[in-house]
C-alpha positions in Angstrom: -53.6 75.5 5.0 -53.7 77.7 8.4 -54.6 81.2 7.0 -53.3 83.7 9.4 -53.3 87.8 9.5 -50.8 90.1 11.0 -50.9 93.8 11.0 -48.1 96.3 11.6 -47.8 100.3 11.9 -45.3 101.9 10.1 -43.4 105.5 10.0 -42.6 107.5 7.0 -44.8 107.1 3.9 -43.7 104.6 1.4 -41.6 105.7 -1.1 -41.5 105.0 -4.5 -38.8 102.7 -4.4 -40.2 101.0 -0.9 -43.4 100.6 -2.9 -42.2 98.3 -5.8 -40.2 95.9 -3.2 -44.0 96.0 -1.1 -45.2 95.1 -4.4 -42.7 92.2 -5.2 -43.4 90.5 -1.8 -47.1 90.0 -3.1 -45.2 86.6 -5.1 -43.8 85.3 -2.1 -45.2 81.9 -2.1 -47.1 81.8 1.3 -48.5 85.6 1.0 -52.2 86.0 0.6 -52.7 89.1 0.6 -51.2 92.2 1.3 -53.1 95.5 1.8 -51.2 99.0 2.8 -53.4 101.7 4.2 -51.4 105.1 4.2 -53.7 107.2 5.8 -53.9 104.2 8.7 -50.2 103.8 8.3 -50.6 100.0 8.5 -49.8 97.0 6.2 -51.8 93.9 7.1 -50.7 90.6 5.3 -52.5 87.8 5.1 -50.7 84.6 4.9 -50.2 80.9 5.0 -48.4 79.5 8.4 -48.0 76.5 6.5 -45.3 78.0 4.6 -44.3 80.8 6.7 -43.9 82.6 9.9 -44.7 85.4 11.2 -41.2 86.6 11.7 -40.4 85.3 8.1 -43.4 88.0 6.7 -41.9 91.4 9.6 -38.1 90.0 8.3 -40.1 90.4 4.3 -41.2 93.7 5.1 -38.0 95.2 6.7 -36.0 94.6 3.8 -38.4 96.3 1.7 -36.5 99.6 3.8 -40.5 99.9 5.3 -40.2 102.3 8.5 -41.8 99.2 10.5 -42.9 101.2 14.1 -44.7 98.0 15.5 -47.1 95.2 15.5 -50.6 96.0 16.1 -53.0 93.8 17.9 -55.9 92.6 15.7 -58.0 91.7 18.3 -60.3 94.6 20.2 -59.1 95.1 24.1 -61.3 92.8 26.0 -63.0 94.3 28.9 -62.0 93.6 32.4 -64.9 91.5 34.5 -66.0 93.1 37.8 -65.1 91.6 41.1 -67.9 89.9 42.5 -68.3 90.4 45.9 -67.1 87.4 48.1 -70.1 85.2 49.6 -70.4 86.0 53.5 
């Protein structure tokens, strides 16, 4: 099993009706874990790439009617190296 997270931004709050389908996809067989932060604005789900991919889990989400905005990048921006100063 290849656990793998992804972690996308969303618009407009979920309604009620958005929320039981965000629910439901919690028994997909695949999804981990599923964890919605509204004051983020983010869903992150946690699956299995065994069973699924990530475009299977955005193409989940979507039809839940979820205002998806984008994916956001788990990983913190890297910082640039310095140019080192060529050897005379």
């Amino acid at each position: 099993m290849t656990q793998l997270d992804v972690l996308y931004r969303f618009g407009a709050q979920p309604t009620e009706r958005e929320a039981m389908a965000l629910a439901r996809i919690r028994e997909v067989y695949g999804i981990r874990q599923m964890t919605v932060s509204e004051a983020d604005r983010t869903v992150r789900v946690e699956y299995d790439a065994t069973r699924l991919t990530e475009a299977i889990v955005h193409n989940l989400l979507r039809r839940t009617g979820l205002d998806i905005l984008e994916r956001v990048s788990l990983l913190p921006p890297q910082p640039v190296p310095e140019p080192t100063p060529a050897a005379a």
